[in-house]
N, C-alpha and C positions, 0 to 999 in steps of 0.2 A: 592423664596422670600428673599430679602435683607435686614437681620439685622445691622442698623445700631447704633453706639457707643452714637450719641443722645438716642437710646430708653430708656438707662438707666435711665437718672434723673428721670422724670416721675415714673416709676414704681418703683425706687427705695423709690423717696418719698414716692408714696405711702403706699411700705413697713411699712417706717418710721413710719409715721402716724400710722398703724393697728399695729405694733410692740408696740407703745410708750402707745398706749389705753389700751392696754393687759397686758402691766406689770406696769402701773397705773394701774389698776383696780384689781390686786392682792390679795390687803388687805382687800378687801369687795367682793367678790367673791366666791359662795362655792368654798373649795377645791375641792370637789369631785363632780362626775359628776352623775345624774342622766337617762341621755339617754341612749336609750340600742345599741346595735351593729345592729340592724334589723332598726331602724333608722339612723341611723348611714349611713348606705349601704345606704338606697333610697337617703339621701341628696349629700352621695358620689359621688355613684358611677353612673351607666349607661352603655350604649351601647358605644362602644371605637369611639370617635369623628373621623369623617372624613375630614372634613373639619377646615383650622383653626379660631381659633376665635378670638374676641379682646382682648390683652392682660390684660389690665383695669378690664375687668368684670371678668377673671379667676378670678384674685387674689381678687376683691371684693366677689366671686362668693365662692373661698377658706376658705375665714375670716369668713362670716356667716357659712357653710356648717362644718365646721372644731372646730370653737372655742366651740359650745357646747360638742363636746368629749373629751376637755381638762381637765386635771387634773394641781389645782394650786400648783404643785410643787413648783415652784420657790417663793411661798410666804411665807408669815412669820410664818405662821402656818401649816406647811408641814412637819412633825414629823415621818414619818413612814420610813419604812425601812431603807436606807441609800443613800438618795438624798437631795442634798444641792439644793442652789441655785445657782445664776451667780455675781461676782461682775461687775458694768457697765462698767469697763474699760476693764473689760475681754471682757465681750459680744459687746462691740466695736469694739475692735481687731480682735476679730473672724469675723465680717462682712467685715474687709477689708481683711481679711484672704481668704473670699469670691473672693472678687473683684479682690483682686491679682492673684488668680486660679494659683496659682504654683506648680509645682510637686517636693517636699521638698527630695525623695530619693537620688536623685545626687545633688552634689555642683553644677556643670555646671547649671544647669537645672534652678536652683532661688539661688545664691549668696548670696543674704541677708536674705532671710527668712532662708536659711543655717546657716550663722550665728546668727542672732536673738537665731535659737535653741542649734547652741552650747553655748551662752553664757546662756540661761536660765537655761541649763545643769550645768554646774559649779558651778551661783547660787543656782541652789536646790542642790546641793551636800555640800555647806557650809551651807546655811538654815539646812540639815539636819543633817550636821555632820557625813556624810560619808566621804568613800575615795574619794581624788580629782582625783587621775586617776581612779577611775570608770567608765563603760560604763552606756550612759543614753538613752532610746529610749521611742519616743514619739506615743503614741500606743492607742487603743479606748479605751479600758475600763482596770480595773482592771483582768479581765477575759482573755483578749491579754496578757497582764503584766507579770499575773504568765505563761502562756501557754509558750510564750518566756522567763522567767528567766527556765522553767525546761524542756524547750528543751536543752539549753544549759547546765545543771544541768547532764539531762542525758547524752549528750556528752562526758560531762569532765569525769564522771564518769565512763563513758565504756571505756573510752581512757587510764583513769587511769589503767586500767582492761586488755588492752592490744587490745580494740574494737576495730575499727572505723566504726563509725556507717553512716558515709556521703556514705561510699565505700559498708561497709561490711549487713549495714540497720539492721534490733532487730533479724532476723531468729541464732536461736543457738545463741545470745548473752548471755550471764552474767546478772542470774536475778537481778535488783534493789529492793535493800528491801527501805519500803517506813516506815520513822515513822512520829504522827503526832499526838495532843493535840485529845480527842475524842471529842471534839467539833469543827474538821475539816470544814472548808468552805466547801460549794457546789463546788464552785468556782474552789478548787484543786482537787478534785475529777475527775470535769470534766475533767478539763487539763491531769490527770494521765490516765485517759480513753483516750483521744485523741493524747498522745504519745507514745502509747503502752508499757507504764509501769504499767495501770490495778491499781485496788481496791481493788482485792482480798486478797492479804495478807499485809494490812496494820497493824502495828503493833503501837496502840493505847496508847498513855500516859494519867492518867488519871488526872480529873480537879477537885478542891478546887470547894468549895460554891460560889464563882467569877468565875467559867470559864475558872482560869488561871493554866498553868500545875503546878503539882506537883511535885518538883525539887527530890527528894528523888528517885523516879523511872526511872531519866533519865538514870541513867550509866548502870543499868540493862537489860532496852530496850536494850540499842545499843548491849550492849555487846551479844547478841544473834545474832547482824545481820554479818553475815560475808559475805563482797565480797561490793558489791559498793550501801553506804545504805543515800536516800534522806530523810533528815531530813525538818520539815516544821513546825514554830511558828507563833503567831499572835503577831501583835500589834493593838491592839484594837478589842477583841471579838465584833463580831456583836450584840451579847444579852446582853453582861455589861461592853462594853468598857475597859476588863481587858486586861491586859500584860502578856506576859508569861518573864520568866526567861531566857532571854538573853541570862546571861552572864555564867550562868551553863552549860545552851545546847551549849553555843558558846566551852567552855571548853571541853565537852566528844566529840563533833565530831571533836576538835583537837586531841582528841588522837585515834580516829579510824580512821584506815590506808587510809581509803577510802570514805570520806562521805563530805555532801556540807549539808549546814542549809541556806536552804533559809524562811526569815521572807514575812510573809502576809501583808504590813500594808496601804490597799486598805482604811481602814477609819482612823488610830492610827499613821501612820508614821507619820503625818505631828504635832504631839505632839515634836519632837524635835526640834523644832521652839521654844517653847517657855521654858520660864525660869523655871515655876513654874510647866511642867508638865515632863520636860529631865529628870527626876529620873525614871519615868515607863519606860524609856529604855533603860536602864543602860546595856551595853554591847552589844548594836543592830547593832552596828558600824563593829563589829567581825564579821557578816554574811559573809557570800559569796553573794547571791541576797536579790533583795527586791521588791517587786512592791509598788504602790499605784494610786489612783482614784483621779484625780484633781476637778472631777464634783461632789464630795462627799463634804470633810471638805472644802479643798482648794475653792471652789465654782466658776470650770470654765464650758462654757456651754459646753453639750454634744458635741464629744467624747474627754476624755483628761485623759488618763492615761498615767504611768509612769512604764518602767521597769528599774533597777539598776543592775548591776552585776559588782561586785568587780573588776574580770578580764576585763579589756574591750577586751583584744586580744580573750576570750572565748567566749564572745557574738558574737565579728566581725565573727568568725568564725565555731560558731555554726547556723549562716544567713546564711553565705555565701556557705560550705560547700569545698569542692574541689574547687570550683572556685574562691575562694580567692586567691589560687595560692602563689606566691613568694611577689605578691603584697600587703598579708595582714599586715604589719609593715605599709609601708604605707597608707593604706585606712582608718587607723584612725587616723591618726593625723592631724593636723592640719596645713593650713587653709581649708582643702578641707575636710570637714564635708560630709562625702556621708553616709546618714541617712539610707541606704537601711543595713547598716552594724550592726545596734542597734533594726532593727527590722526587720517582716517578709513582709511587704508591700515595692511593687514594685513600690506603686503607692499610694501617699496621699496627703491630705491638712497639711501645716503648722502648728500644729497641736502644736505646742510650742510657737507660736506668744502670744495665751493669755494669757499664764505662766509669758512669760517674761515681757507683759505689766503690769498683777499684782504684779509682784514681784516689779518691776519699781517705780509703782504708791505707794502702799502697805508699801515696803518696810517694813525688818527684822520685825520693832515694831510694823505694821500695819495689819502684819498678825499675831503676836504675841496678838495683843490684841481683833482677832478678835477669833481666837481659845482660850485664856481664857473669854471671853464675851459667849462663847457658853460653854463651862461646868460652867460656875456661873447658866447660866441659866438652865442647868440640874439638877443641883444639887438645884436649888432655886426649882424647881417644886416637885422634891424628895421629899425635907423636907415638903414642904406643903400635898402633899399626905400622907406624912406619918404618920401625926398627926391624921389621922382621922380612927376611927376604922373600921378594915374591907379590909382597903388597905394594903398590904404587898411589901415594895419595898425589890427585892429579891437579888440585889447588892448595893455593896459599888459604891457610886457612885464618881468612879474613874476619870472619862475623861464626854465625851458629851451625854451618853446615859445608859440608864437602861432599867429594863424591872420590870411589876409590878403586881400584883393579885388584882380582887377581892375577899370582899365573906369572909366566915369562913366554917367552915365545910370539907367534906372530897373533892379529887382532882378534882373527877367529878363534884361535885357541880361548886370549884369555877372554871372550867375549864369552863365550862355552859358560868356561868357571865361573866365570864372575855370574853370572846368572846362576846358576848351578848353587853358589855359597848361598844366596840372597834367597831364593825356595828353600833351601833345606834350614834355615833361618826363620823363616818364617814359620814354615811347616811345624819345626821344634816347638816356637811359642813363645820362649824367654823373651825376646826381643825382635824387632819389628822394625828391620829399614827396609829398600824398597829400592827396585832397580830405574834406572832412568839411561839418559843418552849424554855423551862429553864428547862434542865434535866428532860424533860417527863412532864411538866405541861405547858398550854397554857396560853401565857402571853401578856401583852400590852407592844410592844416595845415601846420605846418613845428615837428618837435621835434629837437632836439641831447641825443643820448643819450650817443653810442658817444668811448669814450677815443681813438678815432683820426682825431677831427677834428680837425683845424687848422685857423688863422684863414684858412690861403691857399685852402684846401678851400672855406672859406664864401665868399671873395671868388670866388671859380671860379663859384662856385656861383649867386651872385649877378649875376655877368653870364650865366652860362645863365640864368637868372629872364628877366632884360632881354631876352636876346634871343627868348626864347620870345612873352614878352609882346607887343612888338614884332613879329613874326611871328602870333600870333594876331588881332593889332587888326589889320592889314593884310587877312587872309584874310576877317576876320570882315564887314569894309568892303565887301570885293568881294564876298560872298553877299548883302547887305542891299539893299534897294531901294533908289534913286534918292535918296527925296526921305527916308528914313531914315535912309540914309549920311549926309547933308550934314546932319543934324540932330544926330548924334553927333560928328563933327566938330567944330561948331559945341562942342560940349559941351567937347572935349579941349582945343579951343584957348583957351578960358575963360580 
């Protein structure tokens, strides 16, 4: 069968069309989805086609069978965990990013979408106010990011050691001691499990009422670790968007003989952008790496991470391995951008295209004022919860997200509710935060990512909260027993 270069319009429109219905229809749409996964399957799935079919009716056939198991992330009321949405120019770019079908690892291979991404590379290095000869690679998610900045982290660091880990691989290497905020990412975890540097002897720094390290215990940590020891802070905790201390930790692993600090800031990096939030990272610049999640604050569509590393010749060469050869001075400079050097993919889409059209479009104050329009409106939601007895917001509401209780009484109770508001929250549909953990007690996370919030979104949203709230201390009263209801009571009316 002969695919021909006409088929495209057609079904392309079509796309168009069922693409444009779907993110129109955002803001009046539950977020959440009710169908189960057993449904799901019967509209799916099937017996593997033998025959083919007509193109036309897949994709009509895709759009009904498919849209009810979607979740509205990308809408204005999409609060939970840490998913933005897409700005339009981004999600533009990506579909020619499509059409182009370029394989972005070698210059040779696509020339311009080569440089498209070395220049969005530069750009985010002045946006962020790192170094300009930094290495930059364009990667899925924030989970590639860190897994590449401490592949290369452990390189350096056994090499430091007298390793080599391309030739010589971890058997009888020099252990790495690992230290890191105790309110470590999953995220790095995994990564330390998947380059056989292990979790087991992590050496834990502990966190303030905010989440952010305690500057006072870092020179003490280190000084215990002797021999080649990975340091790891956040910018921007997952549960209260705090910072850790830069420019302290940046200071004690300058003075130990052997150590790299690389920063997390998968949601918090892109705060150096703007004016009024560059003080929470005051000495971020002094890492050695850093990653971040473009599909997060920055709002490009899935996959768009970002890894940085100070050295670009240590990235080039922690990809490459031996086979960089005599050739690696050359293979990153420029004009021959060969992508394969800043990450571990042999084989990707252009994958910087919608960076550089945002930043393009956007530009410095554009994204500056879209990152402060999202902690105004976190902070506008804070305060409004926080007037009302019963709710307890359990951070400073620093950057774009908090985390918050209900309830009064003791942990299990408001542990209960608080869960309890956040399902029946969901369940509803209007809006979409998402339960998480705050030093051992269960909480409603609530982050503002996506450009298509509005303040009237968050007030909506905010009396959904209330009435939720309100409806689960009711229910909760009437399951409780007698003399334990009147006792919580007792507690609210305080």
């Amino acid at each position: 069968m002969s695919h021909k270069f006409s088929h495209y319009r057609p079904l392309l429109n079509q796309s168009l069309t069922h693409a444009a219905a779907y993110l129109e229809s955002l803001p009046d749409r539950p977020v959440d989805t009710q169908i189960s996964a057993d449904a799901l399957r019967l509209r799916i799935g099937g017996n593997l086609p033998q025959q083919p079919s007509d193109p036309d009716q897949v994709l009509q056939e895709l759009v009904s069978n498919v849209e009810p198991g979607l979740i509205g992330s990308g809408g204005p009321r999409f609060f939970g965990y840490a998913i933005g949405g897409a700005f339009p120019v981004a999600l533009a770019a990506d579909w020619l990013v499509s059409a182009w079908d370029q394989n972005v690892p070698y210059y040779v291979a696509s020339p311009g979408t080569s440089v498209v991404e070395e220049t969005a590379a530069e750009w985010m290095l002045e946006l962020l106010g790192l170094p300009k000869s930094a290495g930059v690679g364009f990667v899925s998610g924030a989970q590639e990011a860190i897994y590449t900045a401490l592949i290369t982290a452990r390189n350096s660091l056994l090499s430091n050691a007298g390793w080599d880990v391309a030739t010589r691989g971890l058997y009888n290497a020099p252990r790495i001691n690992v230290v890191a905020s105790d309110q470590i990412h999953s995220t790095i975890k995994r990564a330390l499990s998947m380059i056989g540097v292990g979790i087991e002897q992590i050496k834990t720094l502990p966190t303030d009422s905010n989440l952010r390290i305690i500057s006072d215990g870092i020179a003490e940590v280190l000084s215990q670790c002797e021999g080649p020891t990975l340091v790891c802070a956040q910018a921007g905790c997952i549960d209260s968007g705090a910072f850790d201390p830069f420019e302290e930790l940046a200071l004690q692993v300058k003075q130990h003989p052997n150590a790299w600090l690389h920063v997390d800031g998968a949601i918090g990096l892109w705060s150096a952008v703007s004016d009024r939030q560059r003080h929470l990272l005051k000495g971020i610049e002094l890492a050695d790496s850093w990653d971040t999640d473009g599909h997060k604050w920055f709002n490009m569509p899935y996959d768009s991470g970002m890894v940085i590393v100070r050295d670009a010749r240590l990235l080039a060469k922690a990809m490459g391995g031996n086979s960089m050869g005599d050739y690696l001075s050359d293979a990153i400079a420029k004009p021959d951008r060969n992508a394969i050097n800043f990450g571990i993919s042999a084989s990707r889409r252009a994958r910087g295209v919608p960076v550089y059209a945002a930043i393009k479009a956007l530009g410095k104050k554009g994204i500056e004022d879209h990152l402060d329009h999202c902690c105004a409106l976190a902070q506008r939601l804070a305060g409004t919860l926080s007037q009302v007895e019963g709710i307890t917001i359990l951070n400073d509401v620093v950057s774009n997200r908090f985390s918050a209780q209900f309830g009064t009484g003791d942990d299990a109770y408001r542990n209960r509710l608080t869960e309890r508001v956040v399902h029946r929250l969901q369940q509803e549909g209007f809006c979409y935060p998402s339960t998480s953990g705050y030093k051992g007690l269960k909480t409603m996370l609530f982050s503002v990512l996506s450009c298509h919030t509005s303040a009237d979104d968050i007030d909506a949203t905010a009396a959904a909260i209330l009435r939720a709230f309100e409806t689960e201390l009711t229910h909760l009263h009437g399951e409780t027993a007698a003399p334990c209801r009147q006792e919580t009571n007792d507690e609210i009316t305080d």
